[in-house]
C-alpha positions as CSV (number, residue, x, y, z in Angstrom):
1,X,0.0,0.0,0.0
2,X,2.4,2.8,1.0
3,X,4.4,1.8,-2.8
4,X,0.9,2.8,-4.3
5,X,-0.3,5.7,-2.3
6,X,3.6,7.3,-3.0
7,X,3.0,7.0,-6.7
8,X,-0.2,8.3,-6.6
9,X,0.8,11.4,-4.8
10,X,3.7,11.7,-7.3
11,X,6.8,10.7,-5.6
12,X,9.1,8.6,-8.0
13,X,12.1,8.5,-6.8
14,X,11.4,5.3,-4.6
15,X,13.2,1.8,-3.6
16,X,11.5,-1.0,-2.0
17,X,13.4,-3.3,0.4
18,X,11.5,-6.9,0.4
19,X,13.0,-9.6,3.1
20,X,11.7,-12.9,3.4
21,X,12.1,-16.6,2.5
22,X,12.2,-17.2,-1.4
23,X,9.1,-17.1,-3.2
24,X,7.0,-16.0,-0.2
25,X,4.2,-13.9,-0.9
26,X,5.9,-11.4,0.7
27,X,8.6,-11.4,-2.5
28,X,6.1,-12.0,-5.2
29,X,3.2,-9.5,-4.2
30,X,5.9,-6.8,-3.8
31,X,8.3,-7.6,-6.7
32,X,4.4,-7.1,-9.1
33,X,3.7,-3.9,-7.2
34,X,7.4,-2.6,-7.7
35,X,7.3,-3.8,-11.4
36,X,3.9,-2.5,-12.2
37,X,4.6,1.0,-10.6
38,X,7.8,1.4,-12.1
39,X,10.4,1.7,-9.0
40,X,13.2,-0.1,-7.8
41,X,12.9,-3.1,-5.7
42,X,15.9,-4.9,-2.9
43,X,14.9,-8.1,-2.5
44,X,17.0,-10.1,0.3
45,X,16.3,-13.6,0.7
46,X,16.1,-15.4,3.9
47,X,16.3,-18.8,2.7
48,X,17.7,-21.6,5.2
49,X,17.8,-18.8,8.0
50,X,21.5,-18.1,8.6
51,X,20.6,-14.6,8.7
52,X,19.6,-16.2,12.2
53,X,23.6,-16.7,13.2
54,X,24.6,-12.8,13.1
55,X,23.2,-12.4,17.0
56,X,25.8,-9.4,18.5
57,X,24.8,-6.9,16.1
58,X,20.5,-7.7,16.3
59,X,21.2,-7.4,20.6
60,X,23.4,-4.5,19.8
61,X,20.7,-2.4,17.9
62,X,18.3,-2.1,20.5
63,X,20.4,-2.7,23.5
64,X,18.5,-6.3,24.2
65,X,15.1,-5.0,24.6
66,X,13.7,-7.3,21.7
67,X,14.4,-11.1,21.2
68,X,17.2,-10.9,18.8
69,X,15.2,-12.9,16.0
70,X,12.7,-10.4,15.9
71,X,14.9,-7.7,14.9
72,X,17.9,-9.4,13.2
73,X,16.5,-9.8,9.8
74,X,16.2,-6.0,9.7
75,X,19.6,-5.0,11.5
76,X,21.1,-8.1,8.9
77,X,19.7,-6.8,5.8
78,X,20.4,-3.2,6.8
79,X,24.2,-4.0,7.1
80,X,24.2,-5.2,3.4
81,X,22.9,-1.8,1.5
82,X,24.6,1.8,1.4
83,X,21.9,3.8,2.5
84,X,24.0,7.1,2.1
85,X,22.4,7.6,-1.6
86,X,19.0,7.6,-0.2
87,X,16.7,10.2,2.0
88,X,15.1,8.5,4.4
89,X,13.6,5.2,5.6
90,X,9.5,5.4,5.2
91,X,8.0,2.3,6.9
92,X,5.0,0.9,7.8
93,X,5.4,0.6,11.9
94,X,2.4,0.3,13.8
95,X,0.4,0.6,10.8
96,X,-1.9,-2.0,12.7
97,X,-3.6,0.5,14.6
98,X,-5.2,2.0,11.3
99,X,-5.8,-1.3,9.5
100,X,-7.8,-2.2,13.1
101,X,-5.1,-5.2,13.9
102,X,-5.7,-5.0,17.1
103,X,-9.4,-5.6,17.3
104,X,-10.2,-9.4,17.5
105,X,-14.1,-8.5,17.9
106,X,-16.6,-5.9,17.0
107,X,-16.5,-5.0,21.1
108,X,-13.4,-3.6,23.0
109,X,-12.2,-6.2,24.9
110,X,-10.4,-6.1,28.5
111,X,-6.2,-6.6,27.8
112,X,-4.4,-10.2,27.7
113,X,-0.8,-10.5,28.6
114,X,-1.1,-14.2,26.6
115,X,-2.8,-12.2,23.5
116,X,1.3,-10.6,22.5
117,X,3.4,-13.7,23.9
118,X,6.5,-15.0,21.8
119,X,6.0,-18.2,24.5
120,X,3.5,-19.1,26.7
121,X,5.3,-21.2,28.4
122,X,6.2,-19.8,31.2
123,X,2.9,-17.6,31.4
124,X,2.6,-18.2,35.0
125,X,5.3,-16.4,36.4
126,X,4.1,-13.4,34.7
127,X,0.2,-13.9,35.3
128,X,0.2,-11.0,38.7
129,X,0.9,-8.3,36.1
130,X,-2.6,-9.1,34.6
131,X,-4.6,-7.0,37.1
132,X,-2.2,-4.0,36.8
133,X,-2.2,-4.4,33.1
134,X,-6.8,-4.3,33.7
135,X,-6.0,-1.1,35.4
136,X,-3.4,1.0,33.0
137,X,-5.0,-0.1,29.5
138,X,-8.4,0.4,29.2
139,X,-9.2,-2.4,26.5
140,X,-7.1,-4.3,24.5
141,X,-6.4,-2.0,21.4
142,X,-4.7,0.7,23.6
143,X,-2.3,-2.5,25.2
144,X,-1.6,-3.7,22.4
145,X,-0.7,-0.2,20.2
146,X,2.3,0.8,23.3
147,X,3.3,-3.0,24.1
148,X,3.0,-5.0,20.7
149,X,3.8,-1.6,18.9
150,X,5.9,0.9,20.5
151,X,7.6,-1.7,22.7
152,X,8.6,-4.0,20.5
153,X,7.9,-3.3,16.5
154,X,9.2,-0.2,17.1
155,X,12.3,-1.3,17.7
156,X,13.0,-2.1,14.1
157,X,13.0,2.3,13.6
158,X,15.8,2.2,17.1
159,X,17.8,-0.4,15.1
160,X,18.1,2.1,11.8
161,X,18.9,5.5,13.6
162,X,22.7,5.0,13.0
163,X,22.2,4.7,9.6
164,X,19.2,7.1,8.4
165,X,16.1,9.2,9.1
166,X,13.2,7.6,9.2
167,X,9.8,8.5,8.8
168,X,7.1,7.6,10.9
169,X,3.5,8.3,10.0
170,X,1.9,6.1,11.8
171,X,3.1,7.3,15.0
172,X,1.3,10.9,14.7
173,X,-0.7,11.3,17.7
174,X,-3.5,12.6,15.7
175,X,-3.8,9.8,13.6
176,X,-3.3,7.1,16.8
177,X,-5.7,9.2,18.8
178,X,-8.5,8.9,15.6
179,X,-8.1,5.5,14.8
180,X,-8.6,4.6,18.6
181,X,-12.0,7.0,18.6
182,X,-13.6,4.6,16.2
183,X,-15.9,2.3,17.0
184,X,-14.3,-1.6,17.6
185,X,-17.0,-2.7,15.2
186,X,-16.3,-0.6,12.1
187,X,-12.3,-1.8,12.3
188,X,-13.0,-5.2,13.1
189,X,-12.2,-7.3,10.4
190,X,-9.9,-4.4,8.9
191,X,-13.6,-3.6,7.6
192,X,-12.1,0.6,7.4
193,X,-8.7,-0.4,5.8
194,X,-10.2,-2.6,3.2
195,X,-13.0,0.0,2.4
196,X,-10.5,2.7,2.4
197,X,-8.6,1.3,-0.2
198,X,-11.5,0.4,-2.2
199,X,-12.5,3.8,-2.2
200,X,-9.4,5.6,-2.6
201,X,-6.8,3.5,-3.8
202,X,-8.8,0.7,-6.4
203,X,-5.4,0.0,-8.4
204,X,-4.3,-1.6,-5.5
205,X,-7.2,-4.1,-5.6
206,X,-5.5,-5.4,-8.3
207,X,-2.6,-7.2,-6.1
208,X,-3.3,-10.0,-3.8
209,X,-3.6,-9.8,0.1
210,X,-1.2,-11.8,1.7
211,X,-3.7,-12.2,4.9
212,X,-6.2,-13.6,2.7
213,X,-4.0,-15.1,-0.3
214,X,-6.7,-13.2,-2.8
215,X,-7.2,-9.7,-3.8
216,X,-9.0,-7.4,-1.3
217,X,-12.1,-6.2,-3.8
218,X,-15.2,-5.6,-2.4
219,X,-16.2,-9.2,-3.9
220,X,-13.9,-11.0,-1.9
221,X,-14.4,-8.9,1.2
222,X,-17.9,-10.3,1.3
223,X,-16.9,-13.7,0.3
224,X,-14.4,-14.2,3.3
225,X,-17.1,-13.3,5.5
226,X,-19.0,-16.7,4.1
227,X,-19.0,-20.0,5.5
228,X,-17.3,-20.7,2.3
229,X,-14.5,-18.2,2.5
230,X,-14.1,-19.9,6.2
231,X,-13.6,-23.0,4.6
232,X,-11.2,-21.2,2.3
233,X,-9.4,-19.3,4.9
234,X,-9.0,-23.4,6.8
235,X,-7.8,-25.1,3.9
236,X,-5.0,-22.3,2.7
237,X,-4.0,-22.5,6.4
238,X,-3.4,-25.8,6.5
239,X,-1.2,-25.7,3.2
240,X,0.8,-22.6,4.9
241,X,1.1,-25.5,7.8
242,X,1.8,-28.7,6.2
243,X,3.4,-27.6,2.7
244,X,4.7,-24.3,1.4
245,X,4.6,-21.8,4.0
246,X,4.6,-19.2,1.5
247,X,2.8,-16.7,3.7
248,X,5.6,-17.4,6.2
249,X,8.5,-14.7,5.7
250,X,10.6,-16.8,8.7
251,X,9.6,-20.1,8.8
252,X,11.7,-20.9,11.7
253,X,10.6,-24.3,12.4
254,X,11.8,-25.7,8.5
255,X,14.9,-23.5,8.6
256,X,15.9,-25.3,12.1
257,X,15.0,-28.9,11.0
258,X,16.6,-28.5,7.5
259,X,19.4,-26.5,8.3
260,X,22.0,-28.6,10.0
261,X,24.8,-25.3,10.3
262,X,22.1,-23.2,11.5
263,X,20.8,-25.8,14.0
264,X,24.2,-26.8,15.4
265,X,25.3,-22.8,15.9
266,X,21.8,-22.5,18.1
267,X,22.9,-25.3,19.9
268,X,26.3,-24.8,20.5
269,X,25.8,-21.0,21.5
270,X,23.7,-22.0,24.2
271,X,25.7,-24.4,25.3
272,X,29.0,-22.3,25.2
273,X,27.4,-19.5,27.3
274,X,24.6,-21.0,29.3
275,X,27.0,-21.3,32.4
276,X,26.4,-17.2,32.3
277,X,23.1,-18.1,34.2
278,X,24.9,-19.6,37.1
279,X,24.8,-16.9,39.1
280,X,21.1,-16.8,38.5
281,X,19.2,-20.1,39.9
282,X,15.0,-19.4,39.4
283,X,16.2,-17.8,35.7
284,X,18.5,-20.6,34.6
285,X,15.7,-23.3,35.4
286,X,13.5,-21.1,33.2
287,X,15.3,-21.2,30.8
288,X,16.0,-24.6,31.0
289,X,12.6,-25.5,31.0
290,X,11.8,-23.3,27.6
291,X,15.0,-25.3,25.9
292,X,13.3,-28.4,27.0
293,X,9.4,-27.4,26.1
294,X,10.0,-24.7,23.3
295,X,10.7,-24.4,19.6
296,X,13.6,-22.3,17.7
297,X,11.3,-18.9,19.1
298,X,12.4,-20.0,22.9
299,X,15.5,-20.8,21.9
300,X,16.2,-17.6,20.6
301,X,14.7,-15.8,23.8
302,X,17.7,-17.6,25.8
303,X,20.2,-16.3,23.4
304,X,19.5,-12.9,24.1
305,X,19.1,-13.2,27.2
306,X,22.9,-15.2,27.3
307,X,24.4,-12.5,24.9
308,X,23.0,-9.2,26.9
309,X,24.4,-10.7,30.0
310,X,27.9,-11.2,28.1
311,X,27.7,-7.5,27.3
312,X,26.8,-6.5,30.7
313,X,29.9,-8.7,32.7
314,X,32.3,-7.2,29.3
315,X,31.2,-4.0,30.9
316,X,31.0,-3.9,34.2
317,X,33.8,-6.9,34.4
């Protein structure tokens, strides 16, 4: 969307950065846009996930605050392009609280902690911060926008400051504070987005949604809402699950089972610095109990924990 709306207000002098897997929608959706529009297009592929290995300079970029594979595809694909010869950075962050993302019913709902978990694993050793979390955040939307948004997708602007400006639209308090007036029911669904562009934008009708794996007309905004488009929706989820992944830009799970230098450099970092938790009794048996119980997404959690305590004892000795 932002491609389209920047041609349409007359800006040409644009490039598109695309990261993910090969042949993820991600790639082909924006490499028609980009084509179609007539403006450069970076495409960096992720493919096997050893973008995945390059953890000191994804902890470094945001001074831990974010597990390190939520932000190392950008701070890794940063690294690679001279960003001297353009302006500025113009992403999309937090655009979720226009599109209406953060509404999972036509009613506000009261926040969830487990709603914006990478693991639930260990959900019970955080559950007392769900009354205080009832009493600061008013429904779910307004938790979400500072704690799934500024908290942590923001990060990905904090990891680019050392390299260029970067514009934030979707941060203007005006904007937040509309989109937050409106009524759960007429954002639910993305019901506002998709009617937006409909209205304003139609050319970009013409490119599929990745969410929905078909083109967001006014056709097939209905036809989602049917018990056939349910069936749809089921059976291109369980493709995404059991065959291509194509709507996946980081399918951790293949990369770890297919990947034998990735998986044995996840392994053997943990291993090499783990004894950094000795000091640290109730967090090393959590951690030992997401290595045991989790996936590559808890594994990852312990190696930012292990390489920001590294930093800290390089520091402070």
């Amino acid at each position: 969307m932002i491609g389209v709306a920047a041609k349409k207000l007359g800006y040409n002098d644009i490039t598109s950065i695309t990261f993910s897997e090969n042949y993820s929608r991600d790639e082909k959706i924006a490499r028609e846009i980009a084509a179609d529009f007539k403006y450069d297009s970076i495409f960096r592929s992720f493919n096997n996930g050893n973008y995945l290995m390059n953890v000191d300079d994804a902890v470094t970029s945001n001074y831990g605050q974010n597990i390190y594979s939520g932000a190392v595809h950008l701070v890794s694909t940063n690294d690679l392009i001279n960003f001297d010869k353009f302006g500025f950075i113009f992403n999309g962050n937090i655009a979720d609280i226009m599109h209406g993302d953060y509404i999972d019913a036509p009613v506000h709902n009261k926040p969830s902690i487990d709603n914006w978990m990478y693991s639930k694993i260990l959900k019970d050793k955080v559950s007392f911060i769900q009354s205080d979390i009832e009493k600061k955040y008013s429904n779910e939307e307004k938790f979400a926008i500072y704690n799934r948004g500024i908290n942590g997708m923001y990060n990905g602007s904090v990891s680019s400051f050392h390299i260029s400006e970067t514009c934030e639209p979707f941060l203007e308090q005006d904007l937040i504070a509309y989109c937050t007036r409106m009524k759960p029911e007429l954002k639910y669904k993305e019901a506002a987005f998709l009617k937006m562009i409909q209205k304003y934008y139609p050319e970009a009708t013409n490119y599929k949604w990745q969410k929905w794996n078909l083109r967001p007309t006014k056709f097939n905004q209905k036809f989602m809402g049917t018990f056939a488009g349910k069936v749809f929706r089921v059976i291109d989820g369980q493709i995404q699950r059991f065959g291509s992944q194509s709507n996946n830009m980081n399918p951790f799970e293949k990369w770890y089972a297919t990947n034998e230098v990735l998986r044995n450099f996840i392994n053997n970092y943990i291993k090499e610095n783990f004894n950094l938790l000795d000091e640290y009794k109730e967090l090393k048996n959590d951690c030992e109990i997401l290595l045991k119980n989790g996936k590559l997404i808890e594994k990852t959690q312990v190696i930012t924990l292990l390489n920001f305590i590294k930093r800290i004892n390089d520091i402070y000795g």
